[in-house]
HTML snippet that shows the backbone in 3Dmol.js (N, CA, C, O; Angstrom):
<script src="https://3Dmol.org/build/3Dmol-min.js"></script>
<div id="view" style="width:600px;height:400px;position:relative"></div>
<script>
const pdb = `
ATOM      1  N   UNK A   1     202.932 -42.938 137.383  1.00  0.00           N
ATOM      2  CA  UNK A   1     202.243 -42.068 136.480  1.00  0.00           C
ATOM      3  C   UNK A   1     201.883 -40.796 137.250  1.00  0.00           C
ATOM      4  O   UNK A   1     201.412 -40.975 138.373  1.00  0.00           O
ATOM      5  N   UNK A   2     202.101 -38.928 136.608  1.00  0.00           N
ATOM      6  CA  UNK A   2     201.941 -38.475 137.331  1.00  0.00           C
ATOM      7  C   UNK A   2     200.659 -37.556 136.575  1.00  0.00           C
ATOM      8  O   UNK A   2     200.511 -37.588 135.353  1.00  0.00           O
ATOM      9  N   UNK A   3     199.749 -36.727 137.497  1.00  0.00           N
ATOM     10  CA  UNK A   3     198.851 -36.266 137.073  1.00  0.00           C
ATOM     11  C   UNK A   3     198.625 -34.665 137.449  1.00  0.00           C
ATOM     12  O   UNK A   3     199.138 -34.445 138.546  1.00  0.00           O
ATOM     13  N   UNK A   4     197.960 -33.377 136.825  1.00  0.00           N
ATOM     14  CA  UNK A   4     197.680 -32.684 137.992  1.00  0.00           C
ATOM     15  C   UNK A   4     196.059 -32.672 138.703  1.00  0.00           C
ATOM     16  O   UNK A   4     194.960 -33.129 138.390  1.00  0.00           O
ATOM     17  N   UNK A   5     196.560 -31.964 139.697  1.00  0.00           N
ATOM     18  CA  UNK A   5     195.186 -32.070 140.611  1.00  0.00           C
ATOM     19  C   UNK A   5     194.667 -30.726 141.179  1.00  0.00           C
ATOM     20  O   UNK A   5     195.569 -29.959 141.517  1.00  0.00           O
ATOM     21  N   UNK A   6     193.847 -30.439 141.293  1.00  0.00           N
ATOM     22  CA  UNK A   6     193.346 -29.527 142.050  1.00  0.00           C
ATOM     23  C   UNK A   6     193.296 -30.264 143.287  1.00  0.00           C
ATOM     24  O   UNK A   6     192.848 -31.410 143.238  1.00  0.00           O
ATOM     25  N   UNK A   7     193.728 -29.737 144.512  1.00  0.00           N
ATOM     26  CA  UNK A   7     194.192 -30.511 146.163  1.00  0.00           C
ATOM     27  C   UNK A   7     193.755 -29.179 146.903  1.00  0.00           C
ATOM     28  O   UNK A   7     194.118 -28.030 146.652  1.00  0.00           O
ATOM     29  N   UNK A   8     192.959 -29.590 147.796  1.00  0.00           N
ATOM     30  CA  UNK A   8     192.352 -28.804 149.512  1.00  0.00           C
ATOM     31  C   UNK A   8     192.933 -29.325 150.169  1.00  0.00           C
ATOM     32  O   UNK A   8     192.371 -30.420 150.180  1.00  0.00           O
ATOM     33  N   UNK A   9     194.119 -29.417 151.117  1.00  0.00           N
ATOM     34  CA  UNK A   9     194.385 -29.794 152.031  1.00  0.00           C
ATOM     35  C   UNK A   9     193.791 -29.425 153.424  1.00  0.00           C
ATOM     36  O   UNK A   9     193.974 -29.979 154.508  1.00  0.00           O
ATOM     37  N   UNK A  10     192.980 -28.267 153.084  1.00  0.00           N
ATOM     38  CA  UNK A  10     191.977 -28.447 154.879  1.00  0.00           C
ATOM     39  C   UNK A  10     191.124 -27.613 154.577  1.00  0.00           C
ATOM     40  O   UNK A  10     191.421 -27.072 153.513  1.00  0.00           O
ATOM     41  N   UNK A  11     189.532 -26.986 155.320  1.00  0.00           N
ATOM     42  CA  UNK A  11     188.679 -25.883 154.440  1.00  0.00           C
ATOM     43  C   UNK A  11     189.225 -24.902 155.339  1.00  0.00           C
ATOM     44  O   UNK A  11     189.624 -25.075 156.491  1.00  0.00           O
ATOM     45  N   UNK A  12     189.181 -23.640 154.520  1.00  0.00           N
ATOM     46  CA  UNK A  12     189.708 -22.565 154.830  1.00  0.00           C
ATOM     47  C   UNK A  12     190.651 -22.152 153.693  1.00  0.00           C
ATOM     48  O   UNK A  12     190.639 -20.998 153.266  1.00  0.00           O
ATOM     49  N   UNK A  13     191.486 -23.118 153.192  1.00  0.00           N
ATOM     50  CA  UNK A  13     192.808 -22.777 152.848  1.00  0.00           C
ATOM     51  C   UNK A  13     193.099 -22.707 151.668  1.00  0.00           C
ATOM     52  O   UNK A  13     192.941 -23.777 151.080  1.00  0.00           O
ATOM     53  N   UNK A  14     193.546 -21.698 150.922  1.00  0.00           N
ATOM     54  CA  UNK A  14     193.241 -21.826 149.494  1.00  0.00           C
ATOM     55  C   UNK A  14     193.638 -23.152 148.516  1.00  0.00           C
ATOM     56  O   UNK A  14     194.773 -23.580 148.728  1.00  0.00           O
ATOM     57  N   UNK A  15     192.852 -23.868 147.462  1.00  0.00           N
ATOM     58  CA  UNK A  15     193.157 -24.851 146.632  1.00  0.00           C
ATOM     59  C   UNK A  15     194.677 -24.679 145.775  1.00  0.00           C
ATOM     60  O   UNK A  15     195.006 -23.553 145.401  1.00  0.00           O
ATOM     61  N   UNK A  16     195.216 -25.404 145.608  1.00  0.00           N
ATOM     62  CA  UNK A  16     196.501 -25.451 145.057  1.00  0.00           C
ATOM     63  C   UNK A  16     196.583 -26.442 143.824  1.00  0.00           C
ATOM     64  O   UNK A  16     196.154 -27.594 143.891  1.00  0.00           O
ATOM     65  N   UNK A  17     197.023 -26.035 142.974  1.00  0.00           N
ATOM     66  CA  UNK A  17     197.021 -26.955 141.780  1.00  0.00           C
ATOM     67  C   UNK A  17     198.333 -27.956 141.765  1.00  0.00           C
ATOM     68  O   UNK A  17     199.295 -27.232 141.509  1.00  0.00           O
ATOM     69  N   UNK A  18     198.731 -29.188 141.915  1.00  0.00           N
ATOM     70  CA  UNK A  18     200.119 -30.073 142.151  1.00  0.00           C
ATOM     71  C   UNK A  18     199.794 -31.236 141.198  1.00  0.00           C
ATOM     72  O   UNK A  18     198.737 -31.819 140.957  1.00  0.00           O
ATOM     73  N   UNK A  19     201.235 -31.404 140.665  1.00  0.00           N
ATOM     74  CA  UNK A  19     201.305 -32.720 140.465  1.00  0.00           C
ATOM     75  C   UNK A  19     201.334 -33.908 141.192  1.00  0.00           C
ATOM     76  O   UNK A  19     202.195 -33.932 142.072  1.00  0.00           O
ATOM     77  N   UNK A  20     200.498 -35.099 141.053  1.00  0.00           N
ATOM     78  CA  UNK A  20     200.140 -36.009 142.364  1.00  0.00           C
ATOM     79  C   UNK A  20     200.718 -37.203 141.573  1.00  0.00           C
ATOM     80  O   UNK A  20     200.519 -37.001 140.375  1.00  0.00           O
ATOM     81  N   UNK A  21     201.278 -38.223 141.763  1.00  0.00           N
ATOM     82  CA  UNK A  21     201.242 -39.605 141.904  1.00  0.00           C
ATOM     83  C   UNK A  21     200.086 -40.274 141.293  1.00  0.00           C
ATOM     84  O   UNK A  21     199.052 -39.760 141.720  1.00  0.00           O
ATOM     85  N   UNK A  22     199.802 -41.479 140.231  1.00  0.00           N
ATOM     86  CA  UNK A  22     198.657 -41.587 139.932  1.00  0.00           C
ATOM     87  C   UNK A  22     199.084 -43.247 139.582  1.00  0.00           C
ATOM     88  O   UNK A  22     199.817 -43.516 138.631  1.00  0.00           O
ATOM     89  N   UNK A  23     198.602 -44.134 140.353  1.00  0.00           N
ATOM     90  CA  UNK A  23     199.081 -45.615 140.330  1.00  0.00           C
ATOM     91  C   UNK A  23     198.201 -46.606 138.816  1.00  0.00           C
ATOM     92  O   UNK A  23     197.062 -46.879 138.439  1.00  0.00           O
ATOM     93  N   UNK A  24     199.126 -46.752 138.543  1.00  0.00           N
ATOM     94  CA  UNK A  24     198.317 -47.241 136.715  1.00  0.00           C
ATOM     95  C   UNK A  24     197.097 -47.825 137.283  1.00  0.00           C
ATOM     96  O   UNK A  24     196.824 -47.941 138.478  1.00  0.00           O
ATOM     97  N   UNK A  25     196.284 -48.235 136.094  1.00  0.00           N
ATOM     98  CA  UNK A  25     194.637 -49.069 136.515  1.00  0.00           C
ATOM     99  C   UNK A  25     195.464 -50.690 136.490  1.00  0.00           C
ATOM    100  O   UNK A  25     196.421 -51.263 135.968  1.00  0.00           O
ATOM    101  N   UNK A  26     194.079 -50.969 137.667  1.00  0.00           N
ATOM    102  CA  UNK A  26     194.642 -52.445 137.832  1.00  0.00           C
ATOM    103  C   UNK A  26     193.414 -53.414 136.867  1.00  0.00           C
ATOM    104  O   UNK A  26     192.481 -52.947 136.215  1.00  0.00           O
ATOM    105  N   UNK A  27     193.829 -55.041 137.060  1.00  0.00           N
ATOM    106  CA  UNK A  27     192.728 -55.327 136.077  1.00  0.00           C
ATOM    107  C   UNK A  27     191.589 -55.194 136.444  1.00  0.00           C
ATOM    108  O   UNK A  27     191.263 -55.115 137.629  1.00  0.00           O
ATOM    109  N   UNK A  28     190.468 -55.129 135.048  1.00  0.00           N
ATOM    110  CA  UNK A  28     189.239 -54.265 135.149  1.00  0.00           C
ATOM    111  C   UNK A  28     189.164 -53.255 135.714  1.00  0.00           C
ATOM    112  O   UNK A  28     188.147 -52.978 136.350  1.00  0.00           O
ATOM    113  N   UNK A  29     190.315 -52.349 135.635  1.00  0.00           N
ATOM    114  CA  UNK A  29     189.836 -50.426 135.671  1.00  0.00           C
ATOM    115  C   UNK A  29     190.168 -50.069 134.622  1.00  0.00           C
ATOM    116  O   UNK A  29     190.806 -50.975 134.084  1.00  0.00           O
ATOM    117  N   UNK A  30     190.048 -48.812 133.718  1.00  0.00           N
ATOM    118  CA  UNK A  30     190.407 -47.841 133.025  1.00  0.00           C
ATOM    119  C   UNK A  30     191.170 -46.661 133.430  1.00  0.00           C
ATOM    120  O   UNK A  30     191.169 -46.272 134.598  1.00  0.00           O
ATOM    121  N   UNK A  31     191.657 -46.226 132.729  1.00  0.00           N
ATOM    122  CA  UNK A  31     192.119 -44.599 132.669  1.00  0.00           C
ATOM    123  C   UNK A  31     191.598 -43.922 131.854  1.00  0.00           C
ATOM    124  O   UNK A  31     191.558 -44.158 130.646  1.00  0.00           O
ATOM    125  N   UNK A  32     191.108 -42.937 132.456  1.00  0.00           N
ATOM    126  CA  UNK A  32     190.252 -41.616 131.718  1.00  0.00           C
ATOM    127  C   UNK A  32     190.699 -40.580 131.437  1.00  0.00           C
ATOM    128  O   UNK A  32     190.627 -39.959 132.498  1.00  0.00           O
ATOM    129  N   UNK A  33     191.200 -39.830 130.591  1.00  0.00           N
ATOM    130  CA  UNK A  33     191.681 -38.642 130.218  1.00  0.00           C
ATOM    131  C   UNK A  33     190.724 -37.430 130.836  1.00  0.00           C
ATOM    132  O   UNK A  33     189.702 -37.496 130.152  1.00  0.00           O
ATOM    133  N   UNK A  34     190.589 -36.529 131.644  1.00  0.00           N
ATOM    134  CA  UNK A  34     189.625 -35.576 131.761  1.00  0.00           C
ATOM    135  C   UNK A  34     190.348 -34.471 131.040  1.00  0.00           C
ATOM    136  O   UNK A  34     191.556 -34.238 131.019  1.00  0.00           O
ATOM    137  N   UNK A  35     189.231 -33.760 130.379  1.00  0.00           N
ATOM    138  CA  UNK A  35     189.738 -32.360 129.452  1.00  0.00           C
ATOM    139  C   UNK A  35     189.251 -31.128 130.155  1.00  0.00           C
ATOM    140  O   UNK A  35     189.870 -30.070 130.034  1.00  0.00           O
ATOM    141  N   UNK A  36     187.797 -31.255 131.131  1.00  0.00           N
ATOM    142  CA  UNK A  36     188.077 -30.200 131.400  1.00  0.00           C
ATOM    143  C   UNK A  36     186.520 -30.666 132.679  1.00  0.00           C
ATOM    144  O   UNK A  36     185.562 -31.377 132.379  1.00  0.00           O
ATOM    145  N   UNK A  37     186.727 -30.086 133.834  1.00  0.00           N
ATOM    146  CA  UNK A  37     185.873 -30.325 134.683  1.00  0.00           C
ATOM    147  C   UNK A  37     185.162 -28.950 135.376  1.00  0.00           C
ATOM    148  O   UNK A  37     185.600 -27.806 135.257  1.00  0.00           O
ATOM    149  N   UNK A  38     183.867 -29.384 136.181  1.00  0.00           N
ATOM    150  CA  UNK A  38     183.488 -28.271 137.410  1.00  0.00           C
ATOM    151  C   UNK A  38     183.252 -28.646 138.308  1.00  0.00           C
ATOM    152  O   UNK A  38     183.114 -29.849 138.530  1.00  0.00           O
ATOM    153  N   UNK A  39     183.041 -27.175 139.657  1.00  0.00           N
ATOM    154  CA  UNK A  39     183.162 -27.409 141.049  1.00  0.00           C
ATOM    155  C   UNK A  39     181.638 -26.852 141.086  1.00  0.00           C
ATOM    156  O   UNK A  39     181.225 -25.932 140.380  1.00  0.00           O
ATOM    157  N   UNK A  40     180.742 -27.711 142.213  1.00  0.00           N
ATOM    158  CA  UNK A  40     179.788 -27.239 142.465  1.00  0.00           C
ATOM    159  C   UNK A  40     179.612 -26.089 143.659  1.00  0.00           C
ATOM    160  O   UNK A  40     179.979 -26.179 144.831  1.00  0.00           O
ATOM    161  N   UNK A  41     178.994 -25.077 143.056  1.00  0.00           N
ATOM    162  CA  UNK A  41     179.182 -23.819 143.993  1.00  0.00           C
ATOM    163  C   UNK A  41     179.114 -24.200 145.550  1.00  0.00           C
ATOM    164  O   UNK A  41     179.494 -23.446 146.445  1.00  0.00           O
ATOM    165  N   UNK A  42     178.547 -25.550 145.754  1.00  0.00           N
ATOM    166  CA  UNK A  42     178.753 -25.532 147.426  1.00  0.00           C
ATOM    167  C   UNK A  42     179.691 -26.149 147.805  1.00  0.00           C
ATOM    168  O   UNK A  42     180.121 -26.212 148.957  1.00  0.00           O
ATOM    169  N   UNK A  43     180.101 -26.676 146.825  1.00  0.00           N
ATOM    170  CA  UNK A  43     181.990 -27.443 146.862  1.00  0.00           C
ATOM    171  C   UNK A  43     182.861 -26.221 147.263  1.00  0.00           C
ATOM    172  O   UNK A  43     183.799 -26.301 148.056  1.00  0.00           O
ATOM    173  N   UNK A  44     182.398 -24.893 146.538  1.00  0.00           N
ATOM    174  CA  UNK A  44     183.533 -23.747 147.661  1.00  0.00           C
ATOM    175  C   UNK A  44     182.976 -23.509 148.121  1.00  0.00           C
ATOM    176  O   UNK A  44     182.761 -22.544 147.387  1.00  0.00           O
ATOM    177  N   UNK A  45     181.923 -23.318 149.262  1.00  0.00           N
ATOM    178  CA  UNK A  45     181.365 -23.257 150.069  1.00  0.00           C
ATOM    179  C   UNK A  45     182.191 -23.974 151.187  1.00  0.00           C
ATOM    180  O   UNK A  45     182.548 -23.385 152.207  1.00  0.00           O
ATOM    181  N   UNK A  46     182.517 -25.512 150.882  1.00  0.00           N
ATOM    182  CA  UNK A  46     182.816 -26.456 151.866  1.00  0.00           C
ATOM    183  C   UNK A  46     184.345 -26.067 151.727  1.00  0.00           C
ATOM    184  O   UNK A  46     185.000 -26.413 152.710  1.00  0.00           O
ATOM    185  N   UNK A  47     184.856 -25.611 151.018  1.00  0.00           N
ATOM    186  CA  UNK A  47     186.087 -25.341 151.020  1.00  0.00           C
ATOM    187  C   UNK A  47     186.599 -23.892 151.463  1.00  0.00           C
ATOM    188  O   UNK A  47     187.773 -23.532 151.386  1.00  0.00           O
ATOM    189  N   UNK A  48     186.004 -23.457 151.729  1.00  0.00           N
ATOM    190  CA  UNK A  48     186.252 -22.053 152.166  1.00  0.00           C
ATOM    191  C   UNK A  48     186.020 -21.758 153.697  1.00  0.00           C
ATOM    192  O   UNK A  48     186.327 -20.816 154.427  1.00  0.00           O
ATOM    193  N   UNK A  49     185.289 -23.061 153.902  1.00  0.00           N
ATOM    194  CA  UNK A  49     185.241 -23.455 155.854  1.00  0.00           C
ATOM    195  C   UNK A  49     183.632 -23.083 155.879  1.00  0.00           C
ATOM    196  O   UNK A  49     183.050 -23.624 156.818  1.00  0.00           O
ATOM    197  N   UNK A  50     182.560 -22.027 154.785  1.00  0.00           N
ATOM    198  CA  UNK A  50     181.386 -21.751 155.196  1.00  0.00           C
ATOM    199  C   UNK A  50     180.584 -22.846 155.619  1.00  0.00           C
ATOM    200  O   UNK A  50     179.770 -22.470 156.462  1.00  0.00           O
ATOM    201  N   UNK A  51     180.497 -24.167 155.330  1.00  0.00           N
ATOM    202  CA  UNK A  51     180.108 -25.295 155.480  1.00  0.00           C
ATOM    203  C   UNK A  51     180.521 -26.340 155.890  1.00  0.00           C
ATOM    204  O   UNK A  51     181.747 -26.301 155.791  1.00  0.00           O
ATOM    205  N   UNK A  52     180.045 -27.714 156.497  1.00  0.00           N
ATOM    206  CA  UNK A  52     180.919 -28.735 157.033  1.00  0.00           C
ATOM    207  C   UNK A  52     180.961 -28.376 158.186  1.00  0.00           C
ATOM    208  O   UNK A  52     180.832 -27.190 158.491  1.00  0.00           O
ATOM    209  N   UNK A  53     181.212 -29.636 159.343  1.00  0.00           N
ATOM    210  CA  UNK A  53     180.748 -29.467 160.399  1.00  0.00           C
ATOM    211  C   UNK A  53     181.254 -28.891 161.336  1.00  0.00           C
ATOM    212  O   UNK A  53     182.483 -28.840 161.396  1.00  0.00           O
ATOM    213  N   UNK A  54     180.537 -28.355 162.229  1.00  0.00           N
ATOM    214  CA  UNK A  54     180.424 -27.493 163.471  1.00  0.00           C
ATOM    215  C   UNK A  54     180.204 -26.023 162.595  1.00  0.00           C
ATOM    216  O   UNK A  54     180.739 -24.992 163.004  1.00  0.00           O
ATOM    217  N   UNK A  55     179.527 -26.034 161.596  1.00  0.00           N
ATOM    218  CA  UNK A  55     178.327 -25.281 161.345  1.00  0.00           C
ATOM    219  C   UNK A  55     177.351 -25.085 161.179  1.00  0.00           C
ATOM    220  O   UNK A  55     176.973 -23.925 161.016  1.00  0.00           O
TER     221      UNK A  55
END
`;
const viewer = $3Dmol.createViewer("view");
viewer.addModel(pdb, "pdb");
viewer.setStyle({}, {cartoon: {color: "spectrum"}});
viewer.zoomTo();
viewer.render();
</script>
């Protein structure tokens, strides 16, 4: 099953939107449709390298 994702592969580096791999639910999980999500302003913070450690 494939999905897209918003993906950081390291902080600093800009986010990239990809289609990822998404392994069906096993028993007792679900699958959730998301329609539409947010990033908490210190989530780019941590992604932009201002935050996280050895700062």
């Amino acid at each position: 099953m494939e999905m897209r994702a918003a993906v950081l592969r390291e902080p600093g580096r800009p986010v990239s939107t990809e289609t990822v791999m998404l392994a069906p639910p096993r028993r007792g999980e679900v699958l959730v449709r998301v329609v539409a999500a947010g990033v908490c302003h210190s989530d780019l913070h941590l992604a932009d390298g201002a935050l996280g450690p050895g700062r």
